[in-house]
C-alpha positions as CSV (number, residue, x, y, z in Angstrom):
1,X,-15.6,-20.9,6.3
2,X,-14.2,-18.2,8.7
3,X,-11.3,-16.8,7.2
4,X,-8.6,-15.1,9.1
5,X,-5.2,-13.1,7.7
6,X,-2.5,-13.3,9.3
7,X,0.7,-11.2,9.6
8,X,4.0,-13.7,9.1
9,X,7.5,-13.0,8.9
10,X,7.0,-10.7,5.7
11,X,5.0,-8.0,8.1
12,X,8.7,-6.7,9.8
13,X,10.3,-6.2,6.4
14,X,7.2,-4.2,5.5
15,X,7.7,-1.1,7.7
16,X,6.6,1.5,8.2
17,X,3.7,1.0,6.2
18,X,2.8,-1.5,8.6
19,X,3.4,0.0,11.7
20,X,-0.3,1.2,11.2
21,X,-2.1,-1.7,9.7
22,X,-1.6,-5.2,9.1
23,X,0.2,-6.7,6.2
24,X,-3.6,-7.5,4.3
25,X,-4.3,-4.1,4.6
26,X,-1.9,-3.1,1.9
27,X,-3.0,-1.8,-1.4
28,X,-1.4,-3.3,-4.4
29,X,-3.1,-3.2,-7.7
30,X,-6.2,-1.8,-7.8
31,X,-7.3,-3.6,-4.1
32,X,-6.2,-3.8,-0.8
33,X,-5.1,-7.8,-0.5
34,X,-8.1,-8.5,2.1
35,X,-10.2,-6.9,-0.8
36,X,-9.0,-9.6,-3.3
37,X,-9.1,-12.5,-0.9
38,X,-12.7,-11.6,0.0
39,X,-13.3,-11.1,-3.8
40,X,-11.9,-14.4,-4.5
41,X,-13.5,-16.6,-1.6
42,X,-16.6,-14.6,-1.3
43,X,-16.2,-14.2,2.5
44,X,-15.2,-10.7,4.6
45,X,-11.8,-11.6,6.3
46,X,-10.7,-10.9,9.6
47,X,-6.9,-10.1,10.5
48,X,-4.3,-11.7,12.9
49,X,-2.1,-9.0,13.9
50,X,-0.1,-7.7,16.4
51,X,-1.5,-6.9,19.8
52,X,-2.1,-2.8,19.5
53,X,-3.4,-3.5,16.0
54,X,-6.1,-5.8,16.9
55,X,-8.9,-3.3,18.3
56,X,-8.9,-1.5,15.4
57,X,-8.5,-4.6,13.0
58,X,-10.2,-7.5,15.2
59,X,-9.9,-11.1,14.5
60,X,-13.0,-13.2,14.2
61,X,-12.3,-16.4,15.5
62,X,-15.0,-19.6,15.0
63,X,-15.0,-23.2,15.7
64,X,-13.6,-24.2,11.8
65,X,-10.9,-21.2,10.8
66,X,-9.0,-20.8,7.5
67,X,-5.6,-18.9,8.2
68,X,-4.2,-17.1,4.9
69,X,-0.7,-15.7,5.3
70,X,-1.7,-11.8,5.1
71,X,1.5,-11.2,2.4
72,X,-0.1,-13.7,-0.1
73,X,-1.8,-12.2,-2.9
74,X,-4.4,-14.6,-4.6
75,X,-5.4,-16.0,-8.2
76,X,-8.0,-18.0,-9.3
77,X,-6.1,-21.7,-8.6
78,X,-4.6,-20.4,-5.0
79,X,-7.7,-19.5,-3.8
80,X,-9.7,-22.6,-4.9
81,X,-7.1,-25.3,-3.4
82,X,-6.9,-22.9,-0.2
83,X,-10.6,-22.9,0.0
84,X,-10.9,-26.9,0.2
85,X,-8.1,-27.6,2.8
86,X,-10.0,-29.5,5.5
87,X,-8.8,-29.6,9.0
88,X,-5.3,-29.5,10.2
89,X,-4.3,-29.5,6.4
90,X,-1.9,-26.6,4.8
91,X,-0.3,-25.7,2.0
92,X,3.1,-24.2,2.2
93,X,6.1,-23.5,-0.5
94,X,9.7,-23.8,-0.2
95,X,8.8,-23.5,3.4
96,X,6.5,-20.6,3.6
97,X,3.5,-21.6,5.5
98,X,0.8,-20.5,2.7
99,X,-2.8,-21.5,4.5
100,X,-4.1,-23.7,7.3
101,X,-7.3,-24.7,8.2
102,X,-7.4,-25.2,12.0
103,X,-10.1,-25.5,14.7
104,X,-10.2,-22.7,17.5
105,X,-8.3,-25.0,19.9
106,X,-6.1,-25.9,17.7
107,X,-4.5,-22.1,17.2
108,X,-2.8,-21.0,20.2
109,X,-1.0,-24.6,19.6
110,X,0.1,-23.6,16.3
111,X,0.9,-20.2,16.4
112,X,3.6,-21.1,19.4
113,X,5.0,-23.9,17.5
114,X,3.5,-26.6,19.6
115,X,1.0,-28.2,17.4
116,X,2.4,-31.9,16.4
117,X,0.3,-32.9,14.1
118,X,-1.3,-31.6,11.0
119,X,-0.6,-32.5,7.1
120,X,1.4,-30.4,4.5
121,X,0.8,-29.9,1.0
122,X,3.8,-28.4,-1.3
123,X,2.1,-25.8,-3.8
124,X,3.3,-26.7,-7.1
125,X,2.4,-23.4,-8.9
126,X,4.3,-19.8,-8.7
127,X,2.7,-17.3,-5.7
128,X,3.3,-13.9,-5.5
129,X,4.3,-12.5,-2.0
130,X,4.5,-9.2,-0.9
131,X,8.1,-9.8,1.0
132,X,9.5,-6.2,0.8
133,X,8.1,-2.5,0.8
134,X,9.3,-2.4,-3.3
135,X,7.4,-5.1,-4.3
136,X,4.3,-2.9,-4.3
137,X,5.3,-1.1,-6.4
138,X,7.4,-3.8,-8.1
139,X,3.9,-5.9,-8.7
140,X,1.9,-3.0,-9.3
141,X,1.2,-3.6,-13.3
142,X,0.3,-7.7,-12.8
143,X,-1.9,-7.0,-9.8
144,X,-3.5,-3.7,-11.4
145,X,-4.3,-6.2,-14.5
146,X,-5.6,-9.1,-12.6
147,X,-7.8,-6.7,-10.3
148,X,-9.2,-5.0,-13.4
149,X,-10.3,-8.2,-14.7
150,X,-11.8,-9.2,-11.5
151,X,-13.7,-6.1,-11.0
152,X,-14.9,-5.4,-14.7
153,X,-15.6,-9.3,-15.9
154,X,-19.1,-9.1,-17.1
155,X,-19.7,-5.4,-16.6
156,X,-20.0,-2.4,-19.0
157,X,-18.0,1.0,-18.3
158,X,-20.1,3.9,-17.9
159,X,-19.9,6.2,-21.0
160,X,-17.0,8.0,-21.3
161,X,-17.2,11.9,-23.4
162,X,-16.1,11.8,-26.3
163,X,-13.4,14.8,-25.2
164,X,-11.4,12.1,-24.1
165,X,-8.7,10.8,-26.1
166,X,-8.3,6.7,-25.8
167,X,-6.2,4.0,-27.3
168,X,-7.2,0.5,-26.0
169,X,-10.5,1.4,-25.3
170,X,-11.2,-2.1,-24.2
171,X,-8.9,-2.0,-21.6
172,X,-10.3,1.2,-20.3
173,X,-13.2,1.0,-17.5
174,X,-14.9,3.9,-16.1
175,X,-16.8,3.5,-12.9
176,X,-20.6,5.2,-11.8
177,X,-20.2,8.7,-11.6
178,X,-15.7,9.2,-12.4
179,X,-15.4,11.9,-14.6
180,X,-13.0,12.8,-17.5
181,X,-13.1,15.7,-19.9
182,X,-10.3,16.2,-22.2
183,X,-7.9,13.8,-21.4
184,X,-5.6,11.8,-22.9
185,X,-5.5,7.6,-21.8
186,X,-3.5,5.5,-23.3
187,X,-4.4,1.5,-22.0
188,X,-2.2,-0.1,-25.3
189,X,0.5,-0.9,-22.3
190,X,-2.1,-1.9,-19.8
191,X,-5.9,-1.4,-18.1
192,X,-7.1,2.1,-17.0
193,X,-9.6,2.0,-14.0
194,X,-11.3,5.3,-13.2
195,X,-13.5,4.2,-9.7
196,X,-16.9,5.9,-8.4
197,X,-16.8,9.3,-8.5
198,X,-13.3,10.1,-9.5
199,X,-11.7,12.5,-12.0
200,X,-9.3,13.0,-14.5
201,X,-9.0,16.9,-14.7
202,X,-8.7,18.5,-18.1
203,X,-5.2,18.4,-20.0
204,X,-4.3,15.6,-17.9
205,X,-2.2,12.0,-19.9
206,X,-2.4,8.8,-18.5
207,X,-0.7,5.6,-19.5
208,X,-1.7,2.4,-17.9
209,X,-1.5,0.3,-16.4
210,X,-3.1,2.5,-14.2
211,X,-6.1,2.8,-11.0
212,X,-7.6,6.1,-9.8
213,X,-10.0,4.5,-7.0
214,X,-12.8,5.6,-5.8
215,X,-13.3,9.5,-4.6
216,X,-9.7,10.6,-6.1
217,X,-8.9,13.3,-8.5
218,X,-6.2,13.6,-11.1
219,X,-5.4,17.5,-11.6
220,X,-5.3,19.4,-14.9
221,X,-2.0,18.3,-16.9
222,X,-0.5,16.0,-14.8
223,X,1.4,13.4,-16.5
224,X,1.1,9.6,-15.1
225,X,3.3,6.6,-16.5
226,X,2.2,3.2,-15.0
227,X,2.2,1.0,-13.1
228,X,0.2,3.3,-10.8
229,X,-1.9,3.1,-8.4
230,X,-3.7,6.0,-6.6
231,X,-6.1,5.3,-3.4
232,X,-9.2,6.2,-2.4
233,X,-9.7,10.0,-1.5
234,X,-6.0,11.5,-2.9
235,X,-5.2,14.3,-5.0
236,X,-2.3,14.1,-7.7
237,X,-0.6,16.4,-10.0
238,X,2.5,16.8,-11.9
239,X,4.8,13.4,-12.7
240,X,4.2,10.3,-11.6
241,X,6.0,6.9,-12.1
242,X,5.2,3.4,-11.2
243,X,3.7,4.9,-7.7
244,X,1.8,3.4,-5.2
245,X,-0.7,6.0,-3.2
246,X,-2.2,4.2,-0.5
247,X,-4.9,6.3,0.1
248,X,-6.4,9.7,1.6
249,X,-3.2,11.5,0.5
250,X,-2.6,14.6,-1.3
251,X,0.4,15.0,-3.8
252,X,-1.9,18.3,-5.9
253,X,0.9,20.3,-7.2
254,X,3.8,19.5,-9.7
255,X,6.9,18.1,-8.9
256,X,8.2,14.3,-9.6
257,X,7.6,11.3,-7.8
258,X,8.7,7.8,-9.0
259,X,9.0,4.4,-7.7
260,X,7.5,4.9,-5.1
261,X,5.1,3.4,-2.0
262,X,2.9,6.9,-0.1
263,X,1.2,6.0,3.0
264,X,-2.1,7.2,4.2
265,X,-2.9,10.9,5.0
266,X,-0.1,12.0,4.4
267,X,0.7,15.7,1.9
268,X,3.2,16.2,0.0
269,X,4.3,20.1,-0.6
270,X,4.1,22.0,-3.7
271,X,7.2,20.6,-6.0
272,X,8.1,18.2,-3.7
273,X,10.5,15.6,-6.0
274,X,12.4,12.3,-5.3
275,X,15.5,10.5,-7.3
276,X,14.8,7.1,-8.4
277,X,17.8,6.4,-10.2
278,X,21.3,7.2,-8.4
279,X,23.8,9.3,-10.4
280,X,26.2,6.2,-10.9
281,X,23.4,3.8,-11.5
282,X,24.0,1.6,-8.6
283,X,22.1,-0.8,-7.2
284,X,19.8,1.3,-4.7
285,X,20.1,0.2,-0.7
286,X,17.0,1.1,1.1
287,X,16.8,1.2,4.9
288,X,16.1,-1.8,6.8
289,X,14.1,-2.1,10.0
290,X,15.0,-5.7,10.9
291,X,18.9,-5.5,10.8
292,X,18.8,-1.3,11.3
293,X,21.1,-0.5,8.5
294,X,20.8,-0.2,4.8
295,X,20.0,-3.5,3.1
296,X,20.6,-4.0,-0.4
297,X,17.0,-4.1,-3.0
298,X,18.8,-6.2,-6.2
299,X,17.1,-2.8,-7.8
300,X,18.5,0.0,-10.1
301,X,15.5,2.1,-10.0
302,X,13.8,2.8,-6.4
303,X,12.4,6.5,-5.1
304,X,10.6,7.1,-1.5
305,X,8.9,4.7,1.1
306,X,6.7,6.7,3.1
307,X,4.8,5.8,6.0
308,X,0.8,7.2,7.5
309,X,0.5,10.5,8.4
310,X,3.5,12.1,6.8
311,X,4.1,15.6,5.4
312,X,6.7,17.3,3.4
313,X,7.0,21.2,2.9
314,X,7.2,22.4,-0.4
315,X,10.6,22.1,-2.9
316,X,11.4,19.4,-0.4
317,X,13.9,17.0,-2.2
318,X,14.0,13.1,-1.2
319,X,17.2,11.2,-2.3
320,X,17.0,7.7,-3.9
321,X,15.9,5.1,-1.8
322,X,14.6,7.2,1.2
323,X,12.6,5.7,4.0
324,X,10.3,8.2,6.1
325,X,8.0,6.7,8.8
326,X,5.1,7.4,10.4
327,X,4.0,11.0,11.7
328,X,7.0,12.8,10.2
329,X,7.0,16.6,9.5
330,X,10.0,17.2,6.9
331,X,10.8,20.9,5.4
332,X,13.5,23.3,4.8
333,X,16.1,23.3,1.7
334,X,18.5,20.6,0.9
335,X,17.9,16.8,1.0
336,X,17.3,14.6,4.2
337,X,18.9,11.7,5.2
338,X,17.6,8.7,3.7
339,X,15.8,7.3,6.8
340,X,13.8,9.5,8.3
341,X,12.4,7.6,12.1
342,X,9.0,8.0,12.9
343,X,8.0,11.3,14.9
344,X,10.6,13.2,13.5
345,X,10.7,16.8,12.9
346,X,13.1,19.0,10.5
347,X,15.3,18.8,7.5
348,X,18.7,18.5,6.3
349,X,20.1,20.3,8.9
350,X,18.6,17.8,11.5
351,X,16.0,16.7,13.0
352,X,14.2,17.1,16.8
353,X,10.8,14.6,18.0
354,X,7.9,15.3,17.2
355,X,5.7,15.5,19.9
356,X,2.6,13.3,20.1
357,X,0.3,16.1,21.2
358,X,1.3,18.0,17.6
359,X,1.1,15.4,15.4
360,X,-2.1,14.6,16.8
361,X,-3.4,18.1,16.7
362,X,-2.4,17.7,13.2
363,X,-4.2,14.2,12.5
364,X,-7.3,15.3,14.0
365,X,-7.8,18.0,11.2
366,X,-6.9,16.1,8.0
367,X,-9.2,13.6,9.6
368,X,-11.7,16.1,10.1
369,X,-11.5,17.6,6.4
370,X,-12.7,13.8,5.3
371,X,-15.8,14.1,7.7
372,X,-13.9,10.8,9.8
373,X,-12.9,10.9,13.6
374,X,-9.4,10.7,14.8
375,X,-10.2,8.5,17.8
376,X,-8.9,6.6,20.7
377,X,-7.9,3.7,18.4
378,X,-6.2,5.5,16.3
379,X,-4.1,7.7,19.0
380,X,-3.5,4.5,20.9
381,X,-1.8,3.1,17.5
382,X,0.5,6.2,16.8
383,X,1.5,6.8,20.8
384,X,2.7,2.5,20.1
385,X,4.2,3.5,17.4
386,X,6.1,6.5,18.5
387,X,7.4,4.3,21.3
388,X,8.4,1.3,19.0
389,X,10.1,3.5,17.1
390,X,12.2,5.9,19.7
391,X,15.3,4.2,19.6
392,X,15.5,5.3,15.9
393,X,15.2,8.8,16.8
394,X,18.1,8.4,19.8
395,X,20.7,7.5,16.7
């Protein structure tokens, strides 16, 4: 059946990482949630997103359509009672629509409230939803785990040199063509998964659970606790912990960075570090799009949210529980605030706008270095985004 993820009420709570894809695009684990869903149902999703989203992420609409809420992740049992809903059947719990199946004239209805008639099925089983920018990074271990077994189940790891150190070798899986050479992995605590054509650089510890996907290189003697994750295409060195890298960004040098959810193409400078703990062990408030203030997280340990195409010079310091959008340039000595608007350019001693035409003269290089095209869909997305999010940079 056609399958369509859609973006629900979790999508707001999600920026900025959002402002630039929809909520299925998200990478927690070892896979981006369309990944799993299309793993799970053997199918390829489409996406339901907002308007200035939609040319670059298009929905496929057919006669018969089954609409996943985009935030959902899936196991083995959700995904086999979503796949046999039959038309104008859902399954929701404690009121969050989960799935519907619906016919194409049945959708506009729906989606403005207006269709009367369908039945509803309470799921009596736990879900996992991706409600808040933490939880990726807060779910990171269980999804890494239940990806790894997804992706490995009835495979062999490629051969891995024996100048590599390993304890749990069974929960260690290395990919066609990733590379390792004295290197020190440590799966007892959960799966390692190495993808195509990554490396571990020499000197370098890892404890899982941990993903280096596909393209991505660890440098020599960084140090990485889990639950990490670290995208297709990225560079990482020095300490990581319990980080989320979405992908195509580059964190090379030392410096520490914990508790954490990084964006695409964005760079992090040379010893660039954030707090993850406050100094009086408070309960961390994080910055929060929907009511514009700082919202409280229920967690003691929480470092940086940062959105696409964001930089940071080097030594740059990030307080606990910063929030930097989209297209940011950040440099200069001390720490910035803890919300950082989209566009923005400077430090801690303030910040101006940053002007589309730079950030996309920017873009369109880091693009280039990855042999990809910065084009009219994406610069349509970022000048939508850098007029969403003016009113941010007026305060």
């Amino acid at each position: 059946m056609n399958t369509i993820l859609f973006d629900a009420q979790q999508r707001h709570n999600l920026l900025p990482l959002t402002y630039t894809k929809p909520v299925a695009e998200l990478r927690v684990g070892i896979l981006k949630i369309i990944e799993k869903w299309n793993k799970y149902l053997e199918t390829e999703c489409s996406f339901l997103t907002e308007q200035y989203l939609q040319e670059k992420f298009p929905a496929k609409i057919e006669d018969h359509n089954l609409l996943i809420n985009g935030a959902l992740l899936p196991d083995e049992d959700l995904a086999e009672q979503v796949s046999q809903l039959k038309s104008r059947e859902a399954i929701t719990k404690d009121n969050e629509l989960l799935a519907i199946n619906l016919q194409k004239e049945d959708l506009l209805a729906f989606f403005s409230g207006k269709l009367e008639e369908y039945s509803n099925t309470e799921y009596d089983a736990e879900i996992s939803l991706i409600s808040h920018t933490w939880d990726i990074f807060s779910k990171n271990g269980e999804e890494i785990e239940a990806d790894y077994d997804l992706l490995t189940q009835g495979r062999i790891s490629q051969k891995i040199s024996n100048t590599v150190q390993i304890l749990g070798a069974e929960q260690v899986f290395f990919e066609e063509g990733a590379k390792a050479e004295f290197v020190t992995i440590n799966a007892s605590s959960g799966p390692v998964y190495i993808g195509k054509e990554a490396e571990l650089m020499e000197g370098s510890v890892i404890r899982g659970p941990f993903a280096l996907c596909e393209h991505s290189t660890v440098k020599m003697s960084a140090k990485i606790y889990g639950p990490t994750t670290i995208g297709p295409e990225s560079k990482v060195g020095g300490e990581l912990n319990n980080v989320v890298i979405q992908g195509y960004t580059n964190k090379a040098h030392d410096g520490f960075l914990g508790n954490s959810v990084i964006g695409e193409w964005c760079n992090l400078g040379a010893d660039t570090n954030n707090s993850n703990l406050k100094n009086n062990y408070a309960e961390v408030r994080l910055w929060d799009y929907k009511t514009e203030g700082f919202a409280r997280t229920g967690l003691q340990f929480c470092g940086l949210i940062m959105g696409d195409h964001s930089k940071c010079g080097i030594n740059t310091m990030f307080n606990t529980g910063t929030v930097v959008g989209v297209s940011t340039n950040i440099f200069g000595s001390g720490f910035p605030r803890n919300f950082i608007p989209s566009f923005s350019w400077g430090g801690a001693s303030g910040f101006v706008e940053y002007k589309t035409k730079k950030a996309f003269e920017v873009a369109e290089k880091v693009f280039e270095r990855r042999g990809l095209d910065f084009d009219e869909k994406e610069q349509k997305i970022l000048n939508h985004v850098f007029e969403l999010s003016q009113k941010y940079r007026k305060s």
